[in-house]
PQR file of N, CA, C, O and H, with PARSE charges and radii, in Angstrom:
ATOM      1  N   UNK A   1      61.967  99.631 188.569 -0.4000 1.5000
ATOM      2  CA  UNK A   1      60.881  99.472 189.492 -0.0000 2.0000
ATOM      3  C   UNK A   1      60.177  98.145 189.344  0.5500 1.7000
ATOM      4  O   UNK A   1      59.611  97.680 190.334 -0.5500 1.4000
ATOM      5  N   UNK A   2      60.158  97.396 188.025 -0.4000 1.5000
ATOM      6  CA  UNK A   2      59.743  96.128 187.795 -0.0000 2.0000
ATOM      7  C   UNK A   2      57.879  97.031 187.466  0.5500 1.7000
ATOM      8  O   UNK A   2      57.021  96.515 188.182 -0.5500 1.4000
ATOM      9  H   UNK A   2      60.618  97.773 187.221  0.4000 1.0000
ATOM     10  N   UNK A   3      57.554  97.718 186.917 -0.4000 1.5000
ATOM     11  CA  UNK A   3      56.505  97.697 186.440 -0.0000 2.0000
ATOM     12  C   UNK A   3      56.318  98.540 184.966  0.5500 1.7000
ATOM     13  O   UNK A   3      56.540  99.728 184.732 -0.5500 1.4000
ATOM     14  H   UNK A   3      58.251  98.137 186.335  0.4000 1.0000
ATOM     15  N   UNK A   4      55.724  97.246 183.890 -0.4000 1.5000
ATOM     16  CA  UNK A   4      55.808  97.316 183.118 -0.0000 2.0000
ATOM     17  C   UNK A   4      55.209  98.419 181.973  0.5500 1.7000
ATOM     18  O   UNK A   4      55.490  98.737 180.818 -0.5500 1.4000
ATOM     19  H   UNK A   4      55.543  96.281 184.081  0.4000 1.0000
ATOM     20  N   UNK A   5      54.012  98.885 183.206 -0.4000 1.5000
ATOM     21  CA  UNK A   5      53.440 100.381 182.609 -0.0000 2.0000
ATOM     22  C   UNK A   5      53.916 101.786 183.592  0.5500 1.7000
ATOM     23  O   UNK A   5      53.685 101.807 184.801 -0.5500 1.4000
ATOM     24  H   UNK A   5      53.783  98.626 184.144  0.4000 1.0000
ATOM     25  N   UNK A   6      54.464 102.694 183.018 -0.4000 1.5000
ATOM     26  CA  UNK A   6      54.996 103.784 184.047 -0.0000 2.0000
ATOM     27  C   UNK A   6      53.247 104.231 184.532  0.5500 1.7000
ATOM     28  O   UNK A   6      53.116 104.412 185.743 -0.5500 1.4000
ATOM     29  H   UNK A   6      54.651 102.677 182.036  0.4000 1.0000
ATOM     30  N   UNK A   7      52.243 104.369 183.860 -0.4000 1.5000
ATOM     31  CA  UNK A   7      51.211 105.196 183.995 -0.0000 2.0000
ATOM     32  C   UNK A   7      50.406 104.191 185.148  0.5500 1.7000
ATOM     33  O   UNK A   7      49.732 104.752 186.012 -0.5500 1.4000
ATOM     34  H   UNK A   7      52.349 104.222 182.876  0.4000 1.0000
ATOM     35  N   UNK A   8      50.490 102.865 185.130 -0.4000 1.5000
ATOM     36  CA  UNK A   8      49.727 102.084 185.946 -0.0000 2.0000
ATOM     37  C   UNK A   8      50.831 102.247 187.360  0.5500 1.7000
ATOM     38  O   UNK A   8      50.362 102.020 188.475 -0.5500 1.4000
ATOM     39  H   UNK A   8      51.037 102.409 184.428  0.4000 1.0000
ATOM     40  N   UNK A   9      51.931 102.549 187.248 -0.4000 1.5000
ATOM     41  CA  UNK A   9      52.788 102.608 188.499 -0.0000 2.0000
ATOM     42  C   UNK A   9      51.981 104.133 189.302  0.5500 1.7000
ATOM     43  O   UNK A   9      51.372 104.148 190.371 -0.5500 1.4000
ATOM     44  H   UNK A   9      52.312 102.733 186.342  0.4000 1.0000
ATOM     45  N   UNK A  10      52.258 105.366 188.309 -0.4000 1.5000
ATOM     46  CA  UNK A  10      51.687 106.269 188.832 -0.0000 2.0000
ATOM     47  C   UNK A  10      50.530 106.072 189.376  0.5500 1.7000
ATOM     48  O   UNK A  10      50.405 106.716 190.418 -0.5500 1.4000
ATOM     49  H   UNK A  10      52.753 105.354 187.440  0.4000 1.0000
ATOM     50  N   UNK A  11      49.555 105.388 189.069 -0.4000 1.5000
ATOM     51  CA  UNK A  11      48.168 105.945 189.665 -0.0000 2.0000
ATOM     52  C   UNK A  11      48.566 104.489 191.115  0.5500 1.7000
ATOM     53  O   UNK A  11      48.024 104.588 192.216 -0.5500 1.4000
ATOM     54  H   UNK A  11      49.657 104.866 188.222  0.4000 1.0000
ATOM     55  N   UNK A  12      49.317 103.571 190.865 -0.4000 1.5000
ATOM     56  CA  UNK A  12      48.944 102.959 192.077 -0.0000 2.0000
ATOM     57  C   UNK A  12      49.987 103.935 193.449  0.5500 1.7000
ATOM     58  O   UNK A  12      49.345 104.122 194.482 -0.5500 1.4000
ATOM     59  H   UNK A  12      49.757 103.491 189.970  0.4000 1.0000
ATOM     60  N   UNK A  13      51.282 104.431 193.447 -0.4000 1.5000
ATOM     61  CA  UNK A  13      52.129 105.651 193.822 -0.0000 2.0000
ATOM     62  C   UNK A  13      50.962 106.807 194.305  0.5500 1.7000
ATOM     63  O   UNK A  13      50.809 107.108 195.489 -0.5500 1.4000
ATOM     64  H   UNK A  13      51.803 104.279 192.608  0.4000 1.0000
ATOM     65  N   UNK A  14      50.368 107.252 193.471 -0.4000 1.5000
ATOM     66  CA  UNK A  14      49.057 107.779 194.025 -0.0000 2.0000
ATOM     67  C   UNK A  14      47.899 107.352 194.920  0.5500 1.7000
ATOM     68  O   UNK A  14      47.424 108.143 195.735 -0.5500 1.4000
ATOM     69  H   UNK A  14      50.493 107.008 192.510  0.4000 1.0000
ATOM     70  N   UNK A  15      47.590 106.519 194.823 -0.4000 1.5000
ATOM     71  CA  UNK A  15      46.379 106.173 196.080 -0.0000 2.0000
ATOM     72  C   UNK A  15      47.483 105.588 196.872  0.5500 1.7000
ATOM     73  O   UNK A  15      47.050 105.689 198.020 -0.5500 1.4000
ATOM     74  H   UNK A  15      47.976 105.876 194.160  0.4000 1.0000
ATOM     75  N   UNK A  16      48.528 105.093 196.939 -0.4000 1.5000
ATOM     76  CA  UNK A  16      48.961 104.854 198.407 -0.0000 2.0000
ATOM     77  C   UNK A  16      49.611 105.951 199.234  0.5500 1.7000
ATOM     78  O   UNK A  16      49.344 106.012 200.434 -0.5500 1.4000
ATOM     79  H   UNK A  16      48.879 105.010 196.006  0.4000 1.0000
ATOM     80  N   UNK A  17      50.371 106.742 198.729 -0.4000 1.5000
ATOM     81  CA  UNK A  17      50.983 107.877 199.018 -0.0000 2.0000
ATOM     82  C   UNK A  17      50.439 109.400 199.268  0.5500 1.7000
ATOM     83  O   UNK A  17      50.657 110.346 200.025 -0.5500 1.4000
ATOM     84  H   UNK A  17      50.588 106.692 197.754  0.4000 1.0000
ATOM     85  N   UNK A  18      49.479 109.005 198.016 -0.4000 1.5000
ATOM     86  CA  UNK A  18      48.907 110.497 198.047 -0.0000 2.0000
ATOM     87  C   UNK A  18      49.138 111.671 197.248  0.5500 1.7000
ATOM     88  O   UNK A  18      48.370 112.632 197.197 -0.5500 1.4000
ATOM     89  H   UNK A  18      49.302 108.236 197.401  0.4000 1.0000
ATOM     90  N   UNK A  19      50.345 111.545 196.559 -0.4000 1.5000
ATOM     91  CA  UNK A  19      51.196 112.397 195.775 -0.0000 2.0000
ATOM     92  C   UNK A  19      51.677 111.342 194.634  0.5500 1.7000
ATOM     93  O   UNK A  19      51.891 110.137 194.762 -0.5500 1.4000
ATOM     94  H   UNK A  19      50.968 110.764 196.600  0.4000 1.0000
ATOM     95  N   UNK A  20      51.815 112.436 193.099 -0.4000 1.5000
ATOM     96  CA  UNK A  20      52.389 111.993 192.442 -0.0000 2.0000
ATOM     97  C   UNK A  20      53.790 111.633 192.608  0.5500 1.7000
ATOM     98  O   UNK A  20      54.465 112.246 193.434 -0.5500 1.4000
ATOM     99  H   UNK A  20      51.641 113.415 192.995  0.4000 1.0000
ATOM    100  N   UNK A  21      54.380 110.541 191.787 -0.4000 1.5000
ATOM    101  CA  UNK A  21      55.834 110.776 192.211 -0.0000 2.0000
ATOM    102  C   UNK A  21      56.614 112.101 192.111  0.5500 1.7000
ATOM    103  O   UNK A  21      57.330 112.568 192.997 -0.5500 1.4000
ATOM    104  H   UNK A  21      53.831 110.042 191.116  0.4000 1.0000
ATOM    105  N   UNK A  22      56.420 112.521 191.156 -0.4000 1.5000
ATOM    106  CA  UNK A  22      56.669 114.129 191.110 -0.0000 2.0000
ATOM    107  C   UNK A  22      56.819 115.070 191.837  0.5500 1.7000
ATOM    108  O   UNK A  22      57.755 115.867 191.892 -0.5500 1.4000
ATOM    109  H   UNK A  22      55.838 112.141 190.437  0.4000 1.0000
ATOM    110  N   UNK A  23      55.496 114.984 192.674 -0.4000 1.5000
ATOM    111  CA  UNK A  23      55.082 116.094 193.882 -0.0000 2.0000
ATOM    112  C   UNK A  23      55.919 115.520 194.934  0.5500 1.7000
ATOM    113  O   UNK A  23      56.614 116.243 195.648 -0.5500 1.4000
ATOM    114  H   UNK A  23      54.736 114.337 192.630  0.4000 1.0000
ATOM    115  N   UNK A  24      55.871 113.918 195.090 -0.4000 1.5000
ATOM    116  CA  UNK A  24      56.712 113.655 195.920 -0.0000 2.0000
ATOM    117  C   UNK A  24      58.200 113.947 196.304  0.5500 1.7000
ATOM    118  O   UNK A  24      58.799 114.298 197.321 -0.5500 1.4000
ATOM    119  H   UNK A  24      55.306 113.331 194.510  0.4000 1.0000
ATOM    120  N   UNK A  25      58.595 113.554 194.680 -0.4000 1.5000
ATOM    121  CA  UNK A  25      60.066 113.989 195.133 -0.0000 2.0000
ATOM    122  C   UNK A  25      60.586 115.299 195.259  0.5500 1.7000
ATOM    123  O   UNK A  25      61.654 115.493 195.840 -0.5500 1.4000
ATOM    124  H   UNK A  25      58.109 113.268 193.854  0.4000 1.0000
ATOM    125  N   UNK A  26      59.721 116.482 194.615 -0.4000 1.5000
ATOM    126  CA  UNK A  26      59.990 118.203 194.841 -0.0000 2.0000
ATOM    127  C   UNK A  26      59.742 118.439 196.343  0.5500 1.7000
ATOM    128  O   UNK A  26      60.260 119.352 196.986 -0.5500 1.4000
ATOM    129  H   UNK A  26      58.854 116.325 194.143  0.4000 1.0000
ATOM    130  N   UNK A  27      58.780 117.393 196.894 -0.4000 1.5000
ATOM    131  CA  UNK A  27      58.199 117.785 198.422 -0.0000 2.0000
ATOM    132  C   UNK A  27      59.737 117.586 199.466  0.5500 1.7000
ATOM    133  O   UNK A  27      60.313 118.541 199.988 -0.5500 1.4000
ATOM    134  H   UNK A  27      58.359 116.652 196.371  0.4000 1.0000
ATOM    135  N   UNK A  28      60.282 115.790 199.618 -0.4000 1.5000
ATOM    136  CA  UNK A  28      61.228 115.319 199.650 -0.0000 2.0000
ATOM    137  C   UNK A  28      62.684 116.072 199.325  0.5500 1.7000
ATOM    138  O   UNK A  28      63.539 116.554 200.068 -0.5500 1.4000
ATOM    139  H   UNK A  28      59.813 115.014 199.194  0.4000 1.0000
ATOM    140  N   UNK A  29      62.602 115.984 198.264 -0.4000 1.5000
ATOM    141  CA  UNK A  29      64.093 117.374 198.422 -0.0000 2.0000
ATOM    142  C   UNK A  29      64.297 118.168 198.642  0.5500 1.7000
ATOM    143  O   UNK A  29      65.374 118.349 199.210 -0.5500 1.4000
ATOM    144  H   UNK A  29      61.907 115.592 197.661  0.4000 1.0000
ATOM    145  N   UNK A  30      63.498 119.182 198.390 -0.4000 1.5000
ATOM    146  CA  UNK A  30      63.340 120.418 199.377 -0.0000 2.0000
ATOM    147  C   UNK A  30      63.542 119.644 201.040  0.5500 1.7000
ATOM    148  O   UNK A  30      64.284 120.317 201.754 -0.5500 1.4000
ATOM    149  H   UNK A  30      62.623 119.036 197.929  0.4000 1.0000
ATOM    150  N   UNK A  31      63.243 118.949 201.404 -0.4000 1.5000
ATOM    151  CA  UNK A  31      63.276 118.513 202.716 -0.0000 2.0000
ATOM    152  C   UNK A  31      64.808 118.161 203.434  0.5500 1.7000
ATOM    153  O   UNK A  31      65.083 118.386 204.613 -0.5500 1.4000
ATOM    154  H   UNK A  31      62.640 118.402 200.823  0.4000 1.0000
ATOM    155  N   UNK A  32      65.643 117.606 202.506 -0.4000 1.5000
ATOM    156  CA  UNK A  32      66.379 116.668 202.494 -0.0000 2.0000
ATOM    157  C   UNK A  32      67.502 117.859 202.358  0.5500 1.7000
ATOM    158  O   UNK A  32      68.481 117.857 203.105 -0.5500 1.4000
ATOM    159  H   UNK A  32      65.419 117.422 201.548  0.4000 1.0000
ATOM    160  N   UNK A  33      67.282 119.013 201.226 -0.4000 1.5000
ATOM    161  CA  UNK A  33      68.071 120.501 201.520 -0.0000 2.0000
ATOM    162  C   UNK A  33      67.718 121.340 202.441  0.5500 1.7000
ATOM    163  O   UNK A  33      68.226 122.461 202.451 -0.5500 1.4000
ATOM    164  H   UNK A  33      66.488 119.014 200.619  0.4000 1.0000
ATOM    165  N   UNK A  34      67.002 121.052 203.166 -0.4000 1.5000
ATOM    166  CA  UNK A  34      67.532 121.842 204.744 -0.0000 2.0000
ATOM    167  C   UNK A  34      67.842 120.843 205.299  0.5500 1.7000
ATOM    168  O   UNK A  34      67.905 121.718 206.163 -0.5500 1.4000
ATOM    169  H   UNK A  34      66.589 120.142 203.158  0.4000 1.0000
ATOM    170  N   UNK A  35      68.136 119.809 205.765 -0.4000 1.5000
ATOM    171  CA  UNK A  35      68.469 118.973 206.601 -0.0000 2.0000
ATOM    172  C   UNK A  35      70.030 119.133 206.424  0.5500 1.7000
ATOM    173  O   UNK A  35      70.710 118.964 207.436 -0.5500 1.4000
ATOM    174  H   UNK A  35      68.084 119.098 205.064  0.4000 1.0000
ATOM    175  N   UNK A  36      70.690 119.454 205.191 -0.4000 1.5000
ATOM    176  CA  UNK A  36      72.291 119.326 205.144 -0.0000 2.0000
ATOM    177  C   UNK A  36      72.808 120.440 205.661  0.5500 1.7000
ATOM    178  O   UNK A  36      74.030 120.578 205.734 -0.5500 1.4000
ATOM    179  H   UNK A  36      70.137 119.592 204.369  0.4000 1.0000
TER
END
């Protein structure tokens, strides 16, 4: 990702998105398995 703190990535992933990466990607795949 090119950033040198995972924890400073998370919180900026958070105020732009809204979701942790976490939440994001459980939200996202679930999504991505009904689509196939």
């Amino acid at each position: 990702m090119g950033y040198a703190d995972p924890s400073f990535f998370r919180r900026l992933f958070g105020r732009r998105v809204g979701l942790t990466p976490s939440q994001y990607r459980r939200r996202f795949r679930a999504m991505r398995l009904r689509l196939q």
